[in-house]
C-alpha positions, 0 to 999 in steps of 0.5 A, a space after each residue: 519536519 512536520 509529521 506525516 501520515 502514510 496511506 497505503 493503496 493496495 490495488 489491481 483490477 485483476 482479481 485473484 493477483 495477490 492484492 489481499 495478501 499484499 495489503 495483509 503484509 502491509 498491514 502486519 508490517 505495521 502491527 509488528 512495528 507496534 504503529 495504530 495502523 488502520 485498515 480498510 477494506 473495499 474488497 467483495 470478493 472472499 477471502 476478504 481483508 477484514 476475515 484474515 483481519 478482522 481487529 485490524 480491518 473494517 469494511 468500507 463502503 463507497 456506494 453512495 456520497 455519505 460512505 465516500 465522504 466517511 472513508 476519504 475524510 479518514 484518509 486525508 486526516 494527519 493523525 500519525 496513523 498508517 491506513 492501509 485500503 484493499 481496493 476491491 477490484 470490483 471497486 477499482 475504478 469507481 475508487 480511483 475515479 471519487 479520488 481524482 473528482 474529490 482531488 485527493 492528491 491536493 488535499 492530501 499534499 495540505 494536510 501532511 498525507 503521503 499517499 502509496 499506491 501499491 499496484 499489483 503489476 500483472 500482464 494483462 491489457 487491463 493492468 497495464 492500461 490501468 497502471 498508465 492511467 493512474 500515472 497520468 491522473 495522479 503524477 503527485 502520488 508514489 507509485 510503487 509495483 508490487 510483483 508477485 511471483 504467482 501472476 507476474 515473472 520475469 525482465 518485462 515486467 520490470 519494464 512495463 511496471 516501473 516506479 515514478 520515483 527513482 529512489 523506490 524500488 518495486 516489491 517483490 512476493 516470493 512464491 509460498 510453497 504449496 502447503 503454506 499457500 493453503 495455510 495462509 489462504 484460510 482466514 483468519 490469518 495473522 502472520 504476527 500471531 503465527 509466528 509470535 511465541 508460543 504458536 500452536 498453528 504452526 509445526 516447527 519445520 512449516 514456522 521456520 519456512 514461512 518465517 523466512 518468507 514474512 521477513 524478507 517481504 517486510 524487509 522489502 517494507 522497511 526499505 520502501 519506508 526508508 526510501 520515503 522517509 529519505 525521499 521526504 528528508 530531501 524535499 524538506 530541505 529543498 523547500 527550506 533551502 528555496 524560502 530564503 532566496 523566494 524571500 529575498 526575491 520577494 523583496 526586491 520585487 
């Protein structure tokens, strides 16, 4: 197989649905599995991306044709590289609307990319809504809901918000206790620095609880990373399985 590069979209067009905190997770997962990973934020609202990460994170802009061309050039580049986007929900439509003009999925698909979109699931009309339009513009991309318990519980969200791969399962955030919560929400946060020895942060009772709930999120992501790479292992075989016969076929025409 041919190396691929994963890019990750973090979104809602909801503010306020944990969209920052997943892609923090995103991002430290990678961090903490010592991969170059590059983050770019097009959030506007505070806290943003960059202030929880700012050696991590960048600010992107979109505004103009230059900054679109600088930010989509960087995601569609096959370096190895894991890219994880904050898209702002003030940047929500404009971004999604530049990736379908640009046809993002095609180039992506040539050079090697394998595009994420974790969708924060919320029940709200604009969330819903939005979630069915990107399915339909870009049935190509993986889509992966991301339920965080803060703005979305229960069986119906399952129902409403599905993957369009069988194999991936959607993500599920834990509910921070209070106090946490707090602690998590002032930035700059790191979740790696936080909890590495020896952490002057944090009080050995509040480590150990949030330890527990960093690990079960990024074993959500090493599985959701397993599922793609099966996912890709698979596809390959089916593409070198299918060239012989295309071949013979070929020939005989």
């Amino acid at each position: 197989m041919s190396q691929r590069t994963r890019v990750y979209l973090i979104c809602s067009p909801r503010p306020k649905a944990g969209k920052t905190l997943s892609a923090r997770l995103c991002a430290e997962f990678q961090r903490y599995n010592t991969r170059p990973v590059l983050g770019f934020d097009l959030g506007t609202d505070p806290p943003r991306f960059t202030e929880f990460l700012p050696t991590l994170a960048t600010s992107a802009s979109i505004g103009d044709v230059r900054g679109q061309m600088a930010l989509f050039d960087k995601l569609t580049t096959n370096d190895g590289n894991p890219k994880v986007v904050d898209i702002g929900c003030r940047a929500f439509e404009t971004f999604f609307t530049i990736m379908r003009d640009l046809d993002f999925a095609a180039e992506a698909k040539c050079n090697g990319i394998r595009a994420v979109v974790l969708f924060v699931a919320a029940f709200d009309e604009p969330s819903i809504q939005s979630y069915r339009t990107l399915r339909n513009w870009f049935p190509a991309l993986t889509f992966v809901p991301v339920y965080n318990e803060v703005v979305a519980t229960g069986r119906e969200i399952g129902r409403v918000f599905t993957s369009n791969n069988r194999s991936i399962f959607p993500l599920q955030i834990a509910r921070l206790p209070f106090g946490l919560q707090n602690l998590v929400d002032q930035p700059p946060f790191s979740f790696n620095d936080s909890l590495a020895p020896p952490s002057l942060r944090l009080p050995l009772d509040l480590k150990w609880e949030l330890g527990g709930w960093v690990k079960r999120g990024w074993r959500q992501f090493r599985e959701l990373e397993l599922s793609l790479l099966l996912d890709e292992v698979k596809s390959s075989f089916v593409v070198q399985n299918a060239d012989p016969a295309q071949s013979k076929a070929n020939q005989v025409n």
